[in-house]
Jmol script that loads the backbone (N, CA, C; Angstrom):
load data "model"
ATOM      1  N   UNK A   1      65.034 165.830  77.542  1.00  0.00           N
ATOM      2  CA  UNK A   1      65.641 167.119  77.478  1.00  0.00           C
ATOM      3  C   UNK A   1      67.055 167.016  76.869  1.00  0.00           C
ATOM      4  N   UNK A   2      68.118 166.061  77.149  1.00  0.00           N
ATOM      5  CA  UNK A   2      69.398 165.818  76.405  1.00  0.00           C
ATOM      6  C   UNK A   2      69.044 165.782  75.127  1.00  0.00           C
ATOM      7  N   UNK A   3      68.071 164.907  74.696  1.00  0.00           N
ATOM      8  CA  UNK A   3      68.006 164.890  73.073  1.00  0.00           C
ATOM      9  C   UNK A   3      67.880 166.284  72.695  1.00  0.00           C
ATOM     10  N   UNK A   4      66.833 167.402  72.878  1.00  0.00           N
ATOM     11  CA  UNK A   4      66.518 168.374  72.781  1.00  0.00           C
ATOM     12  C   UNK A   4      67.914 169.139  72.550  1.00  0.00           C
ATOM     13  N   UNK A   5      68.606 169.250  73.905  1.00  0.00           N
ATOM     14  CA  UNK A   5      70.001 170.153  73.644  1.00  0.00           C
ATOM     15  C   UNK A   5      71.078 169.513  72.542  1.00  0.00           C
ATOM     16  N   UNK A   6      71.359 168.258  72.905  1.00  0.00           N
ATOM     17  CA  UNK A   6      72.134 167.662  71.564  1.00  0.00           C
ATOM     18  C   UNK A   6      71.205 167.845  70.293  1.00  0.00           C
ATOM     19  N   UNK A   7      70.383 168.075  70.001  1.00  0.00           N
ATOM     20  CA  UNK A   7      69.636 169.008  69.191  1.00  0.00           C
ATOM     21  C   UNK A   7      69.379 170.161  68.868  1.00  0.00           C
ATOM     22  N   UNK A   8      70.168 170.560  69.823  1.00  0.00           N
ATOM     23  CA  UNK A   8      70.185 172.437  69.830  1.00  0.00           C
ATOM     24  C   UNK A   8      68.624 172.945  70.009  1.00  0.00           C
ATOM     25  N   UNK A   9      67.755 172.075  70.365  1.00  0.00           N
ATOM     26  CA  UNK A   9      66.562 172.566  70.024  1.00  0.00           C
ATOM     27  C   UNK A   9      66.121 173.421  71.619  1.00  0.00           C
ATOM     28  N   UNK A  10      65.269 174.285  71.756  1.00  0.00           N
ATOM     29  CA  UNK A  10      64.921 175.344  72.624  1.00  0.00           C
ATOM     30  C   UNK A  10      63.681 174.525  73.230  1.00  0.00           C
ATOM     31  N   UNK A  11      63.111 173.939  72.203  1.00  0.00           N
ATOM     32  CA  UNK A  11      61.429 173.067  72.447  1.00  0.00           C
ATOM     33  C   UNK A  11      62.223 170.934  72.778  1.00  0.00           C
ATOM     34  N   UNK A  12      61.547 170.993  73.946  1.00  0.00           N
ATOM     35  CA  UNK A  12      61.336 169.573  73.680  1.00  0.00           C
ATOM     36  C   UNK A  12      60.148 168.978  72.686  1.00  0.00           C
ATOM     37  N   UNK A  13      60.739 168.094  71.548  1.00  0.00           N
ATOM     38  CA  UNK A  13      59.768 167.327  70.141  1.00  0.00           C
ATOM     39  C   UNK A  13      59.525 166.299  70.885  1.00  0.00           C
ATOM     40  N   UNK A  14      58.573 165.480  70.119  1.00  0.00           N
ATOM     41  CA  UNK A  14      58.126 164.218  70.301  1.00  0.00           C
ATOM     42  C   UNK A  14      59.136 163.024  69.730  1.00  0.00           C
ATOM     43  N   UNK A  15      59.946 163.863  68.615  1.00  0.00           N
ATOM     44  CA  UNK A  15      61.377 163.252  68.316  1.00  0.00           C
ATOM     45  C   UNK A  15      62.645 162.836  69.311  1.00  0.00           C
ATOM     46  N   UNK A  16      62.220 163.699  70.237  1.00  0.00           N
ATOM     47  CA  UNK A  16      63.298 163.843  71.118  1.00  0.00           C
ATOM     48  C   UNK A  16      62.856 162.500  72.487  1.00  0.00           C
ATOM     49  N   UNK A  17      61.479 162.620  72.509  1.00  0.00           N
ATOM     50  CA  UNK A  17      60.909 161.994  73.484  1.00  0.00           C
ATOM     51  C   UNK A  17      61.331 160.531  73.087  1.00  0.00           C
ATOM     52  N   UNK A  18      60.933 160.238  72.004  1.00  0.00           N
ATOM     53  CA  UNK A  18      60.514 159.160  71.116  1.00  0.00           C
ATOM     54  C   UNK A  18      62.398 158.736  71.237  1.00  0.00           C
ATOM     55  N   UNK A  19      63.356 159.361  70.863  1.00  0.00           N
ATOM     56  CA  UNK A  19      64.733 158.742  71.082  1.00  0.00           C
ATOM     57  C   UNK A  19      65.052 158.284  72.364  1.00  0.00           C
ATOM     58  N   UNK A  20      64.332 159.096  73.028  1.00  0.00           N
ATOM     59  CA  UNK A  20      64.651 158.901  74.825  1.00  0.00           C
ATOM     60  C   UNK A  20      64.000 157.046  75.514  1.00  0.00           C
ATOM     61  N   UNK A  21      62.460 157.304  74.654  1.00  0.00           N
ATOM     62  CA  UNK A  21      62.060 156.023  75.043  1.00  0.00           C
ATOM     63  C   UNK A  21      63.032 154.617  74.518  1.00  0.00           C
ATOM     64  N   UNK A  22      63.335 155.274  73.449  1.00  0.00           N
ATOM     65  CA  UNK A  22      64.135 153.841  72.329  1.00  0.00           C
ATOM     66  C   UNK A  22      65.083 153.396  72.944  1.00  0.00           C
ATOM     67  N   UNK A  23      65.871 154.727  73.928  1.00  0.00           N
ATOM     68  CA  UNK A  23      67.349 154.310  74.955  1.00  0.00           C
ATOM     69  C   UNK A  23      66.366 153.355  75.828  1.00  0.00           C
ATOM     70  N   UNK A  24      65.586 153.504  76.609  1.00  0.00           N
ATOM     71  CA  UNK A  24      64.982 153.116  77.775  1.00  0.00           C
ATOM     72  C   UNK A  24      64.932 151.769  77.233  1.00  0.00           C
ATOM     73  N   UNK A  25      64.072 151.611  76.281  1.00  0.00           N
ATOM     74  CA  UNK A  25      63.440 150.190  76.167  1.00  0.00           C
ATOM     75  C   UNK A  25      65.023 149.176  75.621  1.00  0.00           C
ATOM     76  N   UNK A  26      65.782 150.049  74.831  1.00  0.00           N
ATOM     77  CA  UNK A  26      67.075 149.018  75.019  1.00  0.00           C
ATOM     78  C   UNK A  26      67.495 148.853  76.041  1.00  0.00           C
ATOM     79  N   UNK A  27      68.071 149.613  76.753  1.00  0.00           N
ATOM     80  CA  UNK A  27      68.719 149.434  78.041  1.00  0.00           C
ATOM     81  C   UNK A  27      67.594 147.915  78.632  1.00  0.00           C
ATOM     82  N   UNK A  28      66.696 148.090  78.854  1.00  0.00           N
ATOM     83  CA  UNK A  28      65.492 147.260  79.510  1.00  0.00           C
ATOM     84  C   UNK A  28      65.886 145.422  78.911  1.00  0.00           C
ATOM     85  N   UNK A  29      65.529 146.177  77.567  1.00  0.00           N
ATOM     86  CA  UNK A  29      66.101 144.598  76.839  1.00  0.00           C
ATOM     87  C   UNK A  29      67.765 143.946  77.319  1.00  0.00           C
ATOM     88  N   UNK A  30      68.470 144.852  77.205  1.00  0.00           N
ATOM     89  CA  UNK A  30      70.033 144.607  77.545  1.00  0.00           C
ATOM     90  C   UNK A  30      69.684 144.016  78.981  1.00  0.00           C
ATOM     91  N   UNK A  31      69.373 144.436  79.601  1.00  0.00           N
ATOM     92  CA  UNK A  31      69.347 144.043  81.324  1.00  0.00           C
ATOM     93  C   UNK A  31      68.658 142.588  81.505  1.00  0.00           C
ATOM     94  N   UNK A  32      67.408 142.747  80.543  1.00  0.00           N
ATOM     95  CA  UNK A  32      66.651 141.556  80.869  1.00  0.00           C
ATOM     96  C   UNK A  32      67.628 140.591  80.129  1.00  0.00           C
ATOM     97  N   UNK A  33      68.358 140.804  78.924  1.00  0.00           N
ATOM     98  CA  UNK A  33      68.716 139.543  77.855  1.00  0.00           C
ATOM     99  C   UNK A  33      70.372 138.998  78.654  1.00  0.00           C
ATOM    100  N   UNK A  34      70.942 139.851  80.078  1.00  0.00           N
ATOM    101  CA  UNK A  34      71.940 139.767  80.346  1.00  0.00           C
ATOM    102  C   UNK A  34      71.257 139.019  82.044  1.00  0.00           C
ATOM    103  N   UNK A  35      70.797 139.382  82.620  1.00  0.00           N
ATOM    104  CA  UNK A  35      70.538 138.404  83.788  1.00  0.00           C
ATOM    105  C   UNK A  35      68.820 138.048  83.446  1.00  0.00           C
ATOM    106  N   UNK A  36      68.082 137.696  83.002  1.00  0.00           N
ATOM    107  CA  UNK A  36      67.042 137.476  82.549  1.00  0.00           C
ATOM    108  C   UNK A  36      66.056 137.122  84.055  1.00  0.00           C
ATOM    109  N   UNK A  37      65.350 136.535  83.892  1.00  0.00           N
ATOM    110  CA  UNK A  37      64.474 136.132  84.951  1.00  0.00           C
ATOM    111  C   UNK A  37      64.721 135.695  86.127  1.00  0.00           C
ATOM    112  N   UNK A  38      65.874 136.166  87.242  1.00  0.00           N
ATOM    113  CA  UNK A  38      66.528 135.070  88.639  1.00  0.00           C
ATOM    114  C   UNK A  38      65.459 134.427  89.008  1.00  0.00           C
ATOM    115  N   UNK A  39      64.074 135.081  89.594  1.00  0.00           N
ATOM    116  CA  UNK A  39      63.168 133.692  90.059  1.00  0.00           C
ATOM    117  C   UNK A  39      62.814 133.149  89.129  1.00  0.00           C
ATOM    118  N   UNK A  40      62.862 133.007  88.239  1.00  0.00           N
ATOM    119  CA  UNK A  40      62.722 131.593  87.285  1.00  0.00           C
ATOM    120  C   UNK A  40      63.553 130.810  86.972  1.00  0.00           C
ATOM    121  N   UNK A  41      64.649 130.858  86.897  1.00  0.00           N
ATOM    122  CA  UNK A  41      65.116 129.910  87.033  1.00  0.00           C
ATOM    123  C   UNK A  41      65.489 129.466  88.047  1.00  0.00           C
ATOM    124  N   UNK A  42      65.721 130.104  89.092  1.00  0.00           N
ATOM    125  CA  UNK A  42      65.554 130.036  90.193  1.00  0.00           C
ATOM    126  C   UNK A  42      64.992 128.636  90.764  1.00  0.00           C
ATOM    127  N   UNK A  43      63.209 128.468  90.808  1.00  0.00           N
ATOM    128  CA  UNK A  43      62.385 127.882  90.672  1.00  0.00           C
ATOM    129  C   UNK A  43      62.443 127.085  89.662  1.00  0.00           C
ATOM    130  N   UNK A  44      63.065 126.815  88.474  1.00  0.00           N
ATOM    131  CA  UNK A  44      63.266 125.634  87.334  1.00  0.00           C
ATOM    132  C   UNK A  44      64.080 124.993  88.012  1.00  0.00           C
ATOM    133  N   UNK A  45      65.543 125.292  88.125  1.00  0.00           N
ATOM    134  CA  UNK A  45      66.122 124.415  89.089  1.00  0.00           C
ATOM    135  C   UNK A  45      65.785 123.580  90.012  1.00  0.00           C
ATOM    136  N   UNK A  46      65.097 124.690  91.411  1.00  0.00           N
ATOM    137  CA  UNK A  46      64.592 123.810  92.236  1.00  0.00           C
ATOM    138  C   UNK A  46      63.581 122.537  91.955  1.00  0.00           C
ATOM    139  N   UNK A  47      62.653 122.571  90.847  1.00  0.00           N
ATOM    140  CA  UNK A  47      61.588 121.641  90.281  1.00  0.00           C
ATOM    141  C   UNK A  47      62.708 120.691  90.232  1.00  0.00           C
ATOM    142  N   UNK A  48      63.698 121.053  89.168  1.00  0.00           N
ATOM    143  CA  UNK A  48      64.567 119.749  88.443  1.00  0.00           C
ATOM    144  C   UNK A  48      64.860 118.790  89.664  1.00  0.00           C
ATOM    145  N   UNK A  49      65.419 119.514  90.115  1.00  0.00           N
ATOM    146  CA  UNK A  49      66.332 118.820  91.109  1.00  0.00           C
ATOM    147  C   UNK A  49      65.179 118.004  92.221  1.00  0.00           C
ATOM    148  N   UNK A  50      64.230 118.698  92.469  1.00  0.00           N
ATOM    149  CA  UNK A  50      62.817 117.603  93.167  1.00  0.00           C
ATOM    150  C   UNK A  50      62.568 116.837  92.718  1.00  0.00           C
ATOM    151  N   UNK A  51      62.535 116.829  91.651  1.00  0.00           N
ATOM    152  CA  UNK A  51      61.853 115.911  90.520  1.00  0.00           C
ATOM    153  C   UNK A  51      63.000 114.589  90.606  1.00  0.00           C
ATOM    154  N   UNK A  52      63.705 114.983  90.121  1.00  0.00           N
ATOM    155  CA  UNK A  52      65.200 113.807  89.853  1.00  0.00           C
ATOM    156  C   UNK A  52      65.398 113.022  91.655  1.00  0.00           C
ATOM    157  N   UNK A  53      65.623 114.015  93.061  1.00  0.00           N
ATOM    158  CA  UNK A  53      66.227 113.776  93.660  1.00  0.00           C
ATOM    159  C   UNK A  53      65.114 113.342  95.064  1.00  0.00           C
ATOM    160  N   UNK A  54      63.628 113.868  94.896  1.00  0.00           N
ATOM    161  CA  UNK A  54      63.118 113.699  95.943  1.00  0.00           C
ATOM    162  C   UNK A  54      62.964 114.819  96.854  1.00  0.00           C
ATOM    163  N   UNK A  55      62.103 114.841  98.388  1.00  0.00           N
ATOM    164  CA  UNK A  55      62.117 116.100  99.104  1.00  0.00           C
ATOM    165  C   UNK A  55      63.272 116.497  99.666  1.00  0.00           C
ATOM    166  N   UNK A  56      63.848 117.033  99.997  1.00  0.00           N
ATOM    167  CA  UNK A  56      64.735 117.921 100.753  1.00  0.00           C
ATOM    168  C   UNK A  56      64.200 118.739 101.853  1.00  0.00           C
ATOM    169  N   UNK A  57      65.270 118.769 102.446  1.00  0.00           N
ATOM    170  CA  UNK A  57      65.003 119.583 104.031  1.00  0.00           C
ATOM    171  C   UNK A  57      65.408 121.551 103.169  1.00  0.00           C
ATOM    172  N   UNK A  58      65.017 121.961 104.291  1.00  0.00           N
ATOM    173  CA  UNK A  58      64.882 123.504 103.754  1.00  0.00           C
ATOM    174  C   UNK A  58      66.247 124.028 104.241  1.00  0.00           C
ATOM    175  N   UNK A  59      67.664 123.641 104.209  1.00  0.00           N
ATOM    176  CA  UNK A  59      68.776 124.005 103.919  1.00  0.00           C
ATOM    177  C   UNK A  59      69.102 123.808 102.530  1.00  0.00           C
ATOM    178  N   UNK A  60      69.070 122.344 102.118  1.00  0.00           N
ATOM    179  CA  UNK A  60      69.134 122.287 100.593  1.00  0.00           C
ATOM    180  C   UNK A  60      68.509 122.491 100.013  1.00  0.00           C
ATOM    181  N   UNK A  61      66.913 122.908 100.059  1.00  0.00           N
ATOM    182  CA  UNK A  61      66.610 123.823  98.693  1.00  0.00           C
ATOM    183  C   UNK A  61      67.099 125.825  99.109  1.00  0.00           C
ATOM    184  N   UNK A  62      67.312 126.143 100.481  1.00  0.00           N
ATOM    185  CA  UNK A  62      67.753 127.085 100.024  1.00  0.00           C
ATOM    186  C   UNK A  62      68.874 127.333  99.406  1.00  0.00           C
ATOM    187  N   UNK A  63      70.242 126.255  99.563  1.00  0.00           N
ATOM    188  CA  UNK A  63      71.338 125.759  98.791  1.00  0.00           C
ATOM    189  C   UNK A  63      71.354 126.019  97.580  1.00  0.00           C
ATOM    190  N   UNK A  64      70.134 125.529  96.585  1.00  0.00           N
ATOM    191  CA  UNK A  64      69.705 125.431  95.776  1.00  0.00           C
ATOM    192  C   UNK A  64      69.780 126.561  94.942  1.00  0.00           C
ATOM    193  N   UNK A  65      68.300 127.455  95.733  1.00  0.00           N
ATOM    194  CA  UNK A  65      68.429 128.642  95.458  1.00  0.00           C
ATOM    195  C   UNK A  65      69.133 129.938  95.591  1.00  0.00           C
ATOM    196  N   UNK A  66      69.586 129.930  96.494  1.00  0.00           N
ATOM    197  CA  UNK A  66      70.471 131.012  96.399  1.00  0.00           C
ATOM    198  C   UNK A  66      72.128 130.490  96.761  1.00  0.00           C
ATOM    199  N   UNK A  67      72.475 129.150  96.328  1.00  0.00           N
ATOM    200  CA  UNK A  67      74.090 129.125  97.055  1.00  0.00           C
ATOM    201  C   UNK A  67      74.674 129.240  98.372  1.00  0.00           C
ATOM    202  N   UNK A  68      73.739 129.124  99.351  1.00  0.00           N
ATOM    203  CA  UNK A  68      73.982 129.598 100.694  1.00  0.00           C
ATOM    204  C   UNK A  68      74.189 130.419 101.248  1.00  0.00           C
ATOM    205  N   UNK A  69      73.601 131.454 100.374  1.00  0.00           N
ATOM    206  CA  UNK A  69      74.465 133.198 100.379  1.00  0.00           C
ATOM    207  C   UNK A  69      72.211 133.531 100.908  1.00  0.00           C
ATOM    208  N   UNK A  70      72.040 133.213 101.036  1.00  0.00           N
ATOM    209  CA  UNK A  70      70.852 134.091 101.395  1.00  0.00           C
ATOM    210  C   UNK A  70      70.234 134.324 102.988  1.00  0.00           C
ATOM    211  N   UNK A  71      70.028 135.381 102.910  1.00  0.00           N
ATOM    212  CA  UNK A  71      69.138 135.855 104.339  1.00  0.00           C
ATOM    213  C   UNK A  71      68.222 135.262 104.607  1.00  0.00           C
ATOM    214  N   UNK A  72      67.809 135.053 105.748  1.00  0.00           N
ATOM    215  CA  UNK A  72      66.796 134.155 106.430  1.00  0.00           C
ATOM    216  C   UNK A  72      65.079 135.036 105.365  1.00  0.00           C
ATOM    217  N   UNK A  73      65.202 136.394 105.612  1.00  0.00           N
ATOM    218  CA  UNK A  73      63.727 137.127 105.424  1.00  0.00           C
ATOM    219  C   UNK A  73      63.717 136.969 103.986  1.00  0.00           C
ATOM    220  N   UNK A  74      65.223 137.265 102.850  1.00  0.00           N
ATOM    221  CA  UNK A  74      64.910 136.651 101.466  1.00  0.00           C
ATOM    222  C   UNK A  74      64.207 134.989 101.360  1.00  0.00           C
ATOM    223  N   UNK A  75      65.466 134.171 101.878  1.00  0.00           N
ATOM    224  CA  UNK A  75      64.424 132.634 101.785  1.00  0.00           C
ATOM    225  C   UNK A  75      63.224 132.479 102.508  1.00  0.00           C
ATOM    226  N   UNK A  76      62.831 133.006 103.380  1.00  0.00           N
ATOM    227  CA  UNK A  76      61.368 133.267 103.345  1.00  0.00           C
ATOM    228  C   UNK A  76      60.850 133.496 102.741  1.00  0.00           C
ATOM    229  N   UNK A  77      60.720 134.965 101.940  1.00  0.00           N
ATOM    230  CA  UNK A  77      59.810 135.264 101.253  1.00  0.00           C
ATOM    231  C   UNK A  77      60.223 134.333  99.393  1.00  0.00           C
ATOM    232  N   UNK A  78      60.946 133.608  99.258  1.00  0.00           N
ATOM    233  CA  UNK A  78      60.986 132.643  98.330  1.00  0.00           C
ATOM    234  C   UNK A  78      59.980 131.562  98.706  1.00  0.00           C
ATOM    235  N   UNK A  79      60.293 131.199  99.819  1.00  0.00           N
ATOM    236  CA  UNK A  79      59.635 129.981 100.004  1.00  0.00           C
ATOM    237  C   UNK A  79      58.043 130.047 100.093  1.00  0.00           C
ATOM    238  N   UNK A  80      57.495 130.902 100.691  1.00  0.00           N
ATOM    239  CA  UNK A  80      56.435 131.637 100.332  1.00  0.00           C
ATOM    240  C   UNK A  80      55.871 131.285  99.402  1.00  0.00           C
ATOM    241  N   UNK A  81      56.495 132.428  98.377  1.00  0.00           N
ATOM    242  CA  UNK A  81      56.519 132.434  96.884  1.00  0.00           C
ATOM    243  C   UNK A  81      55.941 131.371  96.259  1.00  0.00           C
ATOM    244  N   UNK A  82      57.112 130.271  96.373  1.00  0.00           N
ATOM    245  CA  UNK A  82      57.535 128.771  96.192  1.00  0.00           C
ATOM    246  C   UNK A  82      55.647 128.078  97.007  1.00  0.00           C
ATOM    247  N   UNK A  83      55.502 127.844  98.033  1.00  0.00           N
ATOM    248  CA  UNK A  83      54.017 127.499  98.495  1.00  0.00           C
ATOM    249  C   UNK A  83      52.698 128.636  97.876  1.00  0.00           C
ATOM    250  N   UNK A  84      52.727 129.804  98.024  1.00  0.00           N
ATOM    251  CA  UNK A  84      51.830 130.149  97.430  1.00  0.00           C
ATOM    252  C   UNK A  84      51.696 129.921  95.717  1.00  0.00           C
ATOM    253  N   UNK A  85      52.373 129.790  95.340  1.00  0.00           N
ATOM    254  CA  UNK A  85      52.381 129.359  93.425  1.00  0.00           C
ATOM    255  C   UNK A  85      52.147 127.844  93.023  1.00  0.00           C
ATOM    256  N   UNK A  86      52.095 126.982  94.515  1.00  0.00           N
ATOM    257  CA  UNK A  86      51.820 125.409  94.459  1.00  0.00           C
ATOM    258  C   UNK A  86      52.410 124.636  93.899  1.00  0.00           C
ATOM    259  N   UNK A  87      54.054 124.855  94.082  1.00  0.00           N
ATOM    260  CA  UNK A  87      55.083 124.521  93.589  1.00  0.00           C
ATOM    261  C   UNK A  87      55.340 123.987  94.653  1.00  0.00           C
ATOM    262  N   UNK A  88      55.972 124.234  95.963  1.00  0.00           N
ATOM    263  CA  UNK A  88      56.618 122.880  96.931  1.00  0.00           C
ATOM    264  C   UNK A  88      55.483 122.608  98.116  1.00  0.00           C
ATOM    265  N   UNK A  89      55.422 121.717  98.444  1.00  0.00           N
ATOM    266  CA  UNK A  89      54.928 121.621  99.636  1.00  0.00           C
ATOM    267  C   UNK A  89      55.262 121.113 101.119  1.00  0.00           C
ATOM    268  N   UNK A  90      55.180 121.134 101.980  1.00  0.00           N
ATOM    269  CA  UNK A  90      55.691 120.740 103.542  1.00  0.00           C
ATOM    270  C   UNK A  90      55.783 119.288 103.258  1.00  0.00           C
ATOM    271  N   UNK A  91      56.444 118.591 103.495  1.00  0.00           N
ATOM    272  CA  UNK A  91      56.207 116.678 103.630  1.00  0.00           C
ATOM    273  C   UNK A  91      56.821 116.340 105.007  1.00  0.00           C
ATOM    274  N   UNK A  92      55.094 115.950 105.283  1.00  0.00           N
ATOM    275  CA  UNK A  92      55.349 115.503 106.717  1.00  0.00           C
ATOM    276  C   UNK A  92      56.406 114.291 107.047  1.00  0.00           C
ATOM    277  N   UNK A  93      57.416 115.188 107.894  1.00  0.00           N
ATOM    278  CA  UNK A  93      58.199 113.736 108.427  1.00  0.00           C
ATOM    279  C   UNK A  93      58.931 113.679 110.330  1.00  0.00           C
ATOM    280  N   UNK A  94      59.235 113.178 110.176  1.00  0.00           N
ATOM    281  CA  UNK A  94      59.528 112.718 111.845  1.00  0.00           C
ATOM    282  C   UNK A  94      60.384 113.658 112.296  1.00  0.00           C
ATOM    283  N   UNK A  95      61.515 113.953 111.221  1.00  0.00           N
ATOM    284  CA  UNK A  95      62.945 114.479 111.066  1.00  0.00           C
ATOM    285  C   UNK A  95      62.302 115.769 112.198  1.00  0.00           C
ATOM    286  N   UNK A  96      63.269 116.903 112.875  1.00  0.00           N
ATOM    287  CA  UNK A  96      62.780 117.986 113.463  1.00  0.00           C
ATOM    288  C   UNK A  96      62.862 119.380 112.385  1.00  0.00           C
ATOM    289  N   UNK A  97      63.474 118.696 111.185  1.00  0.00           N
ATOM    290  CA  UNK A  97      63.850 119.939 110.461  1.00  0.00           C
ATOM    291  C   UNK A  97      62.495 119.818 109.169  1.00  0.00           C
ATOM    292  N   UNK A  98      61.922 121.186 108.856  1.00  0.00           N
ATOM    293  CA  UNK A  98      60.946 121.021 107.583  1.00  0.00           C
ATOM    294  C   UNK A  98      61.774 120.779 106.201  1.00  0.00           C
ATOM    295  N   UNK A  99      61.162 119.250 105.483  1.00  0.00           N
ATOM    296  CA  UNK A  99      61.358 119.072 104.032  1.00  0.00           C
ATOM    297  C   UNK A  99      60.546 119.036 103.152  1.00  0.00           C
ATOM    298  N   UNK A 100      60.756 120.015 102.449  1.00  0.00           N
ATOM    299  CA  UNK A 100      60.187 120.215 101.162  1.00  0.00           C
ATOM    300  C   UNK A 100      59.871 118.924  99.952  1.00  0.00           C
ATOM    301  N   UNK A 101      59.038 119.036  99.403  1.00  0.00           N
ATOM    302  CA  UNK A 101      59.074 118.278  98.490  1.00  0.00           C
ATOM    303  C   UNK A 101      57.895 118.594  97.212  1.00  0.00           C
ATOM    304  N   UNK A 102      57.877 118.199  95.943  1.00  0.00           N
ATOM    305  CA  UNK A 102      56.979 119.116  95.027  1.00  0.00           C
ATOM    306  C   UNK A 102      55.850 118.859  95.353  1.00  0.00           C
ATOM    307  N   UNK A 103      54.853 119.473  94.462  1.00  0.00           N
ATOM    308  CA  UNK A 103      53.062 119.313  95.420  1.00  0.00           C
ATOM    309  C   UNK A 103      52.476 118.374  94.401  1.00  0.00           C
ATOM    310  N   UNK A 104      51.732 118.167  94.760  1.00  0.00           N
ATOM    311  CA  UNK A 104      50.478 116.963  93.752  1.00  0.00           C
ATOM    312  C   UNK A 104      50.531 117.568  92.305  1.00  0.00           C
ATOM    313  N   UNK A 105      49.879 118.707  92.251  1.00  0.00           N
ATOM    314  CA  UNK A 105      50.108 119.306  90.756  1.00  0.00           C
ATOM    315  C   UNK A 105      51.460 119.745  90.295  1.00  0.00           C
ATOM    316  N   UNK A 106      52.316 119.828  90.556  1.00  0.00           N
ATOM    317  CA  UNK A 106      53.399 119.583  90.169  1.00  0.00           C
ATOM    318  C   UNK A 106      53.511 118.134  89.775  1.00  0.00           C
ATOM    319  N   UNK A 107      53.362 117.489  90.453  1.00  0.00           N
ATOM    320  CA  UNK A 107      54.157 115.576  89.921  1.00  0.00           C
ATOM    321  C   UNK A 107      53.137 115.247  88.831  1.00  0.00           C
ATOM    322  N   UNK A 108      51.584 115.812  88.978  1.00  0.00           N
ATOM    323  CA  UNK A 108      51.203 115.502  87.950  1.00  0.00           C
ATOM    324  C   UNK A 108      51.269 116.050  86.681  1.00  0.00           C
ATOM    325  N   UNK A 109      51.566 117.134  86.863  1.00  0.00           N
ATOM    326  CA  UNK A 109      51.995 118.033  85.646  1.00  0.00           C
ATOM    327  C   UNK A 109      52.932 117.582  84.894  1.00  0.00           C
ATOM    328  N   UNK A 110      53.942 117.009  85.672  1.00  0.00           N
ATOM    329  CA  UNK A 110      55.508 116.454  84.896  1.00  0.00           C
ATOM    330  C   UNK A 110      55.061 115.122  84.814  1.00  0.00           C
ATOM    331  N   UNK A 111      54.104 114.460  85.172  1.00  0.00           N
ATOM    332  CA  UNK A 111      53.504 112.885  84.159  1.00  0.00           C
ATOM    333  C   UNK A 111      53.081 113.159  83.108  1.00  0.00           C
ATOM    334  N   UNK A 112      52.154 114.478  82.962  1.00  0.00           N
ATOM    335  CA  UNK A 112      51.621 114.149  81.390  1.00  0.00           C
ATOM    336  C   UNK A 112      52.515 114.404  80.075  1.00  0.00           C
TER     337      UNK A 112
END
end "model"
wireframe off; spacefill off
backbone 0.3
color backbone group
């Protein structure tokens, strides 16, 4: 409808529509090309750093991921995330605290 009036026009065109979408889909691009994907890299990180450093207890990968700034129900539902996508898995250890560490298809993935 703005295009329309900065158009002086009485009728909304398909011209008008069609400018409206072109804002949208930039704006969209701008947003994505300025913070792009957080859970992905997100999750790249965390791989790297498994990969290089070994399992970790679930303070330092939430460290990881969010800087220590995150809510218990956000790193949950990461970690989740993180096990349902077969990216980390539980590694059983004695310790009382759960450590993470990458899953089978992960380590084999980063051999080939």
């Amino acid at each position: 409808m703005i295009y329309a009036i900065i158009d002086e026009s009485h009728v909304i065109d398909v011209r008008h529509i069609n400018a409206a979408a072109a804002v949208v889909s930039y704006s969209m691009s701008s947003v994505h090309e300025l913070f792009g994907d957080v859970e992905a890299r997100r999750n790249k990180k965390l791989v790297e750093r498994l990969s290089s450093e070994g399992p970790m207890t679930e303070r330092e990968v939430r460290r990881i991921g969010f800087g220590g700034k995150s809510s218990v129900p956000e790193a949950y539902d990461w970690f989740k995330s993180l096990t349902d996508a077969g990216i980390v898995v539980e590694v059983p250890s004695e310790r009382k605290t759960v450590i993470w560490g990458l899953s089978e298809a992960m380590t084999e993935g980063q051999a080939a």
